[in-house]
N, C-alpha and C positions, 0 to 999 in steps of 0.2 A: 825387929831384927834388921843389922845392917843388912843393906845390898849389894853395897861392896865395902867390905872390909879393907880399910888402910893399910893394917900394919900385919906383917907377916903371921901370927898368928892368928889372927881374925880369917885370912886367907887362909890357912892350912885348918881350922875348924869349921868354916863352909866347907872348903873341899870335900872333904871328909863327911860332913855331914849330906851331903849332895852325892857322893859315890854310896851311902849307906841306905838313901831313899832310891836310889838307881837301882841295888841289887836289888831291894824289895819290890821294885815294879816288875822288874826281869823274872824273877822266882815268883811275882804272880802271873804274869804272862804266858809261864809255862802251862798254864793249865789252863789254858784259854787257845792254843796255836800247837799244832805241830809241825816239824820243819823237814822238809823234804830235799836234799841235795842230789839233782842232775849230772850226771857224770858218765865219761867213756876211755875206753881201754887206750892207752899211750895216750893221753894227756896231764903233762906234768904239772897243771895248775892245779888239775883233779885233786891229785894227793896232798899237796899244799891248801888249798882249802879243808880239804877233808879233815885233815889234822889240825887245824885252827875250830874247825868247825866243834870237832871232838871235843875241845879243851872246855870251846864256850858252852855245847851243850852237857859238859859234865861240873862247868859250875855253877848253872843253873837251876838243871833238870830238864832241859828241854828233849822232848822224844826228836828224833830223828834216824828217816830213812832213807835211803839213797835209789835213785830208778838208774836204769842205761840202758842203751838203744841196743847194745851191744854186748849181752850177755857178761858183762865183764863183772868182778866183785870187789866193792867196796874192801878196804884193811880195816876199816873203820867202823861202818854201821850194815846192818841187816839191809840186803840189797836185793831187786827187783826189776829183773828185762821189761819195759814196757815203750816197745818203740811207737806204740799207738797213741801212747798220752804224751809221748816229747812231741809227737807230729801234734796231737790237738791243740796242745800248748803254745804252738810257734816256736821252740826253743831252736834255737840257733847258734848257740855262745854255750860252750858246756867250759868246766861248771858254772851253775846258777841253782842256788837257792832260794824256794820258794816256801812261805810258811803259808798254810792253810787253818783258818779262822775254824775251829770244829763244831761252834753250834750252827753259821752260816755257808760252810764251807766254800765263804768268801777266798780268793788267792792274793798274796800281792810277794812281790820278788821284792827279797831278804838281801842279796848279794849274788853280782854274776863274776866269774873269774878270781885268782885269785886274792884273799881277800885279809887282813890282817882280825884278830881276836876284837881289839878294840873298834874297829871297824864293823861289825856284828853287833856289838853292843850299841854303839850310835846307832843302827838302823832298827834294831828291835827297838829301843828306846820310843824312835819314831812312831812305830808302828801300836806301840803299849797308846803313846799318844793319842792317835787316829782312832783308836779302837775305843779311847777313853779306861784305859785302865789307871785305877787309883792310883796318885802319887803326883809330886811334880816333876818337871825336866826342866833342865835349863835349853832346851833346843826353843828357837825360834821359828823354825818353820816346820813344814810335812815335804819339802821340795827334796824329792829324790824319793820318794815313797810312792809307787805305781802300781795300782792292779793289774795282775797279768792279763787279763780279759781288758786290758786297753789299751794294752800291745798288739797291734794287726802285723804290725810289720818286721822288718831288722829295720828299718828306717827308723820309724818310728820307737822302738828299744833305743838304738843308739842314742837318741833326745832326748829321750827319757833317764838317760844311765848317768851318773855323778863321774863318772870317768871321766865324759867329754871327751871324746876322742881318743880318748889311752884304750886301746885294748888289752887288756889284762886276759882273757880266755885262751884257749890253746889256737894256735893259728891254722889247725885244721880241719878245728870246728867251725871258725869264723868264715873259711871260706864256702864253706855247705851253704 
């Protein structure tokens, strides 16, 4: 098989071929992680991810639920006051997704702030990767894929985040 294909249809049948091996890792992965979105009352990134979040996990399958510190209720997914596990978590930046590994109940953060569909899928990809679930990627690296248990800080998040410096989460989460 070419590696890289010259001529535009050579390119548009990798493509294709490589989006068709993608869905299949994602739709295995589902049954491997469920995905948790952090979220609080008047922030507007909230709902924008939320609904991103919706789409990805309804083309998937991915289960997800939504926690907040703050009694508030997801539009979106079946939601859960726990301001005991945003505090154990460190979370600092709402939203932030977090998938949780279910036979390890390993953690590693999915996405924080708002965050585009395709953007979701690069990071699960990732994570299909690390985990070694079947299939290939074309991604080269695991950089930007971080267990939450080695996040101590907001310091330490920020380094860790693909943002670099863009704050994307609502700004009155960030300043908490």
């Amino acid at each position: 098989e070419l590696a890289n294909p010259q001529n535009i249809y050579g390119r548009d049948l990798k493509n294709s071929n490589q989006k068709q091996a993608n869905n299949q890792i994602l739709k295995t992965l589902t049954q491997k992680i469920e995905l948790f979105v952090f979220r609080q009352e008047a922030c507007t990134y909230c709902d924008t991810l939320e609904k991103h979040l919706q789409t990805f996990a309804t083309n998937y399958g991915f289960a997800v639920e939504a926690v907040s510190p703050d009694s508030s209720i997801s539009r979106y997914f079946k939601t859960h006051s726990s301001p005991e596990l945003i505090k154990q978590l460190q979370l600092t930046i709402m939203p932030t997704v977090i998938a949780v590994v279910n036979e390890t109940r390993e953690r590693f953060e999915l996405a924080r702030g708002a965050v585009s569909v395709a953007d979701l899928e690069d990071k699960a990809l990732l994570l299909a990767k690390y985990l070694g679930v079947s299939g290939q990627t074309n991604e080269p690296s695991l950089k930007g894929l971080q267990a939450v248990e080695n996040i101590n800080t907001k310091e330490e998040a920020d380094k860790s985040s693909n943002i670099q410096g863009e704050k994307r989460g609502c700004r009155s989460c960030q300043e908490r």
